[in-house]
N, C-alpha and C positions, 0 to 999 in steps of 0.2 A: 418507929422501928419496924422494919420489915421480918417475916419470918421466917426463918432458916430454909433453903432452899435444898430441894429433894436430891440427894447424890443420885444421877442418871444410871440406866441400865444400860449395856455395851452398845445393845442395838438401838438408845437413843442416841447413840455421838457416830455409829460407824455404821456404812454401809458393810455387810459381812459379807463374806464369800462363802457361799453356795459346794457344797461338794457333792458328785454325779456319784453317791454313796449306799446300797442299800445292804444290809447283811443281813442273813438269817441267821439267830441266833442260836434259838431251839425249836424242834416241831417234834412233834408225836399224833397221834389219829383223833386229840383231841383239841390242838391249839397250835399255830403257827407264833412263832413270838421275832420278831422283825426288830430292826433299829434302823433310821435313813430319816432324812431332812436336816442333815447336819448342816449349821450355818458357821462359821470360825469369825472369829470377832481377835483382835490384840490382846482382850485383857478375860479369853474363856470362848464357848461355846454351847452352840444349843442342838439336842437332839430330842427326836419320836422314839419311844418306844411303844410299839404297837400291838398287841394282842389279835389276832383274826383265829377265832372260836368256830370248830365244826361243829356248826348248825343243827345237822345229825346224829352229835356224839349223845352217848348215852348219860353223858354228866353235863355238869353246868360249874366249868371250874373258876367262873367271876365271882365268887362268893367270897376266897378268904382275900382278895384283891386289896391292897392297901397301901397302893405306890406311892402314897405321897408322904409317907413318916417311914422311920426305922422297924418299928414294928409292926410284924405283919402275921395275919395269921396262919394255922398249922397248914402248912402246902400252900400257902400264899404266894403270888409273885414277889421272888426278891432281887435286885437289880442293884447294881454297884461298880464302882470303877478301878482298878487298879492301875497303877503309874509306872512308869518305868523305875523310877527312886524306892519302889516300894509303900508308897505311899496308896493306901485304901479311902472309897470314901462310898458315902451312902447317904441319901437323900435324908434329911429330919436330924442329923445326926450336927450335936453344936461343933462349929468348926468346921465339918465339911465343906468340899466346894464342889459337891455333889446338893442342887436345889430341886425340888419339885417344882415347877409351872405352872402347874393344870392339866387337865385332857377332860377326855371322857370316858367312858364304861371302858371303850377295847384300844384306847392311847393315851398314851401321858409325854409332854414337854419338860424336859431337863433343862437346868444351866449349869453347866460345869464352869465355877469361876477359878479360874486357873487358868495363866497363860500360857499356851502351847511352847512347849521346849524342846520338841524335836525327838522325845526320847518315844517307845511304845506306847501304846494305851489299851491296855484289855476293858472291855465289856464282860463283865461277871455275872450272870443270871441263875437264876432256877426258880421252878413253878411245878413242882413237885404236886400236886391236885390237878394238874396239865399232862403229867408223863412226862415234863422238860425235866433231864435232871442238871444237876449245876452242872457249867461250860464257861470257857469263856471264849472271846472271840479278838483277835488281836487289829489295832487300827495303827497304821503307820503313825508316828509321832511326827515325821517329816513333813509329811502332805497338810497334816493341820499347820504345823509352823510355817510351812511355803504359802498355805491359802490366807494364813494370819499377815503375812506382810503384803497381799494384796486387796485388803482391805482400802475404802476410800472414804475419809470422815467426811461426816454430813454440817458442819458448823466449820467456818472459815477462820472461827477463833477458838478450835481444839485445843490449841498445846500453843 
């Protein structure tokens, strides 16, 4: 008997499309906070969010940082998606289709599993120990659903 074979992640079955996408989300004299490398997939999406930290600033607000669960601490970066349906989501969170990825100290990789429908998509942040106060920042729903059907699967026996 052989053993259960691993369900692939989007970017094992498809080539993504790329979006020429960079927003600033929030900055203040201490912290620049970015989103950009978004890749669209059929079945979700993946994006950066990035942190870039004045060097010079008088604090050091990578301390309560803790992007990759729901809880975070007091003035922590918090980051989350909002749907056009109303629907919320936030990384660490059971159910979500808001994931962590990884990064490092001043980036982190999402995967939003949720396939693109064409409706709005806000970016919800705040880093309140930064000067970011919450914002959100709105992304066409369209342009993700037009770059999701340009998509080219990488396996000849997709579907």
């Amino acid at each position: 008997m052989q053993p259960p074979r691993a369900v692939p992640e989007p970017w094992q079955l498809w080539l993504g499309t790329t979006l020429d996408l960079t927003l600033v989300l929030g900055a203040s004299n201490i912290a620049e906070l970015t989103a950009h490398s978004l890749v669209v997939y059929p079945e979700g999406w993946t994006l950066t969010v990035d942190v870039a930290v004045n060097r010079f600033a008088s604090v050091d607000p990578m301390d309560p940082v803790d992007p990759g669960g729901a809880e975070v601490g007091p003035g922590g970066l918090r980051f989350g998606i909002r749907f056009a349906d109303g629907t919320r989501a936030l990384p660490g969170l059971p159910g979500s289709p808001l994931h962590w990825r990884g990064g490092t100290a001043h980036d982190d990789r999402y995967f939003v599993n949720r396939e693109p429908d064409g409706g709005d998509i806000f970016l919800v942040y705040e880093y309140q120990s930064a000067g970011i106060d919450r914002g959100a920042r709105r992304i066409d729903g369209a342009v993700l659903r037009d770059a999701a059907a340009l998509c080219t699967p990488l396996w000849a026996n997709r579907r």
